[in-house]
N, C-alpha and C positions, 0 to 999 in steps of 0.2 A: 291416329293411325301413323303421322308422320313419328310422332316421339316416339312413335313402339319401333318402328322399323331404324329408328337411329339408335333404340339400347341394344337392338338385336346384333347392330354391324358394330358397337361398339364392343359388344362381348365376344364377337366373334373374332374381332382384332385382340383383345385383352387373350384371350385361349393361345392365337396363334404367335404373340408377339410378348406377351408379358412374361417377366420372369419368376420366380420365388425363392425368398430366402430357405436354410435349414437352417432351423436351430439345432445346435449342439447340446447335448445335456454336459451339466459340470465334469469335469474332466478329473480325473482319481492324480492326487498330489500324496497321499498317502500310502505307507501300508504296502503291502505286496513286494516281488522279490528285490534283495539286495543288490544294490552297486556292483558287489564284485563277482554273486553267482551270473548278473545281468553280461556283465564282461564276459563271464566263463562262456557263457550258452551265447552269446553275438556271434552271427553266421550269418553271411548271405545266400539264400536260398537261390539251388540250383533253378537256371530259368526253364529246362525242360518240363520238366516235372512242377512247376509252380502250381502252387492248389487254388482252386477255385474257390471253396467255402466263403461266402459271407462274410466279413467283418461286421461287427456287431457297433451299433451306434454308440456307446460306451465306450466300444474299443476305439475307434477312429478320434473320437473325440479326445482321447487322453495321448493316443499319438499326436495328432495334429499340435496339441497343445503342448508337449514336448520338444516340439519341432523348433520352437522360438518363444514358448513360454514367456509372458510378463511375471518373473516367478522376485524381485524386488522391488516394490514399492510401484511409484509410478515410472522409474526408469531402470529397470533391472533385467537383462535376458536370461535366460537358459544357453544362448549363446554369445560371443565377443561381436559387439558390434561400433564401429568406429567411429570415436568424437561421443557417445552413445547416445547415436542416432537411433530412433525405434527401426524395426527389422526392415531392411533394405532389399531382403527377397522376398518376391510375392512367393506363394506357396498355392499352386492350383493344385485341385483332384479330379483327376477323371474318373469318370465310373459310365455304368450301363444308363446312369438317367439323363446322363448329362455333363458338365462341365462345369465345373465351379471354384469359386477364390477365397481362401480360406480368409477372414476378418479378424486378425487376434483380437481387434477392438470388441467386444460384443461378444468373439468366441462363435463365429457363426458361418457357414457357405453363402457366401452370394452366387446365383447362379449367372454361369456366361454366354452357354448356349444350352441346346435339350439335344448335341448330339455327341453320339458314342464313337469317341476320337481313339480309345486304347490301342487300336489295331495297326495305327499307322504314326503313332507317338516314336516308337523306336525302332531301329533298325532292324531288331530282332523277332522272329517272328512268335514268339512265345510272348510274347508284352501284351495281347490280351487279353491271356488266362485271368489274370489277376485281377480281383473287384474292383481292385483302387489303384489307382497310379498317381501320386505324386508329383507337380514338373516345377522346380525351380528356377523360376525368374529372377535376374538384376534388375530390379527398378531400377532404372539411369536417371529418373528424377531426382530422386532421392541422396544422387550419389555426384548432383551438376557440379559443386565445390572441387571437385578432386580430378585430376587430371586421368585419362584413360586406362593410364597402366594400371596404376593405383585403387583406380573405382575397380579394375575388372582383378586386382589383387585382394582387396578386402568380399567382394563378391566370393571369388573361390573358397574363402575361409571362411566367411559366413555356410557356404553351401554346405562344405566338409564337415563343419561343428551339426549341423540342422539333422545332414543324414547321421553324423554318430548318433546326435540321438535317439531320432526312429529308430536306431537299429537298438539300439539300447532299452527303450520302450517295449519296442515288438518283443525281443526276448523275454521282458518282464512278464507282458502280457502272452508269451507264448504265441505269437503272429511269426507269419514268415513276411521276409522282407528282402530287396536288392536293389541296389542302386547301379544303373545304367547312365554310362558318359557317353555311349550312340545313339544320340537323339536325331532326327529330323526335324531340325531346329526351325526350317523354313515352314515346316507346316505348321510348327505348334504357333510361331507366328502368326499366319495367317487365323487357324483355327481359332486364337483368341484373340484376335485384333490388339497385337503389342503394337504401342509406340516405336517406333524408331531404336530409341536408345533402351530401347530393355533385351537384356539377352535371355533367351533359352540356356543354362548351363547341364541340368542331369535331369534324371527323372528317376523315380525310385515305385517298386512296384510293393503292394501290400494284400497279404489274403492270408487266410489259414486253414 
């Protein structure tokens, strides 16, 4: 009796407190539209009108992997990254189930928390229409070598390179996309227990 009443509080902890990963299905490196119709059709979607529609797990998954892609060998970005250290911004997603960290290692969502943070990520009050929201992080770990100015200069240009390419992706893929630099940088903090030296730079919202 004793062992049942300790699987029962043990499951009941594991429900309330455990997390799960998402796998990602392989992410589309092929095929579909061109570089330069991609350029043509890149637009940032007005935030009023931001669509709600679903993003489809295919879809996220080939943005996400856009975003900083390991697209040479074992040190190769999709974006410029310095000394070429592997991706120096973390890349979370918010959505309606939760909170999560994108893994390029694995290609996977680690989750952070089970709450729906969209509403209060940006300043703006339309940030959360949108399924998916994006928020880039400077790991400052990552970045301890380099003096302040410098880690938060190579950060900005990492971020810049990350959102072209979602936004480059989403047209591919026909997504609407927008990237936001009024963040409530203090909550995303708190809401995902950064370190000290990690900053909040933008957030970028995704749906179609």
């Amino acid at each position: 009796m004793l062992l049942r009443r300790f699987a029962i509080i043990l499951l009941m902890s594991c429900i309330t407190y455990c997390y799960a990963d998402v796998t990602l299905p392989a992410p589309q490196k092929k095929d579909g539209m061109g570089l330069f119709d991609s350029l043509k059709k890149r637009a940032s979607t007005p935030g009023g009108g931001f669509p709600t529609a679903m993003v489809s797990d295919d879809e996220l998954s080939s943005v996400l992997w856009a975003a900083s892609g390991l697209n040479r060998g074992k040190n190769g970005w999709t974006v410029p990254m310095a000394s070429g250290k592997p991706p120096y911004i973390r890349l979370y997603v918010a959505s309606e189930n939760g909170t999560f960290l994108y893994e390029w290692e694995g290609h996977y969502l680690r989750e952070i928390n089970k709450q729906d943070i969209r509403s209060d990520i940006g300043k703006q009050n339309f940030t959360k229409r949108a399924p998916y929201i994006f928020i880039f992080v400077s790991d400052g770990d990552s970045l301890e070598d380099y003096d302040a100015q410098k880690a938060n200069d190579f950060s900005q240009i990492a971020v810049g390179a990350m959102s072209q390419n979602v936004y480059l992706a989403a047209a591919a893929l026909k997504l609407s996309t927008r990237y936001i630099n009024s963040i409530n940088a203090e909550f995303i903090r708190q809401s995902l227990q950064l370190p000290e030296n990690s900053k909040p730079i933008g957030i970028m919202l995704l749906g179609k």
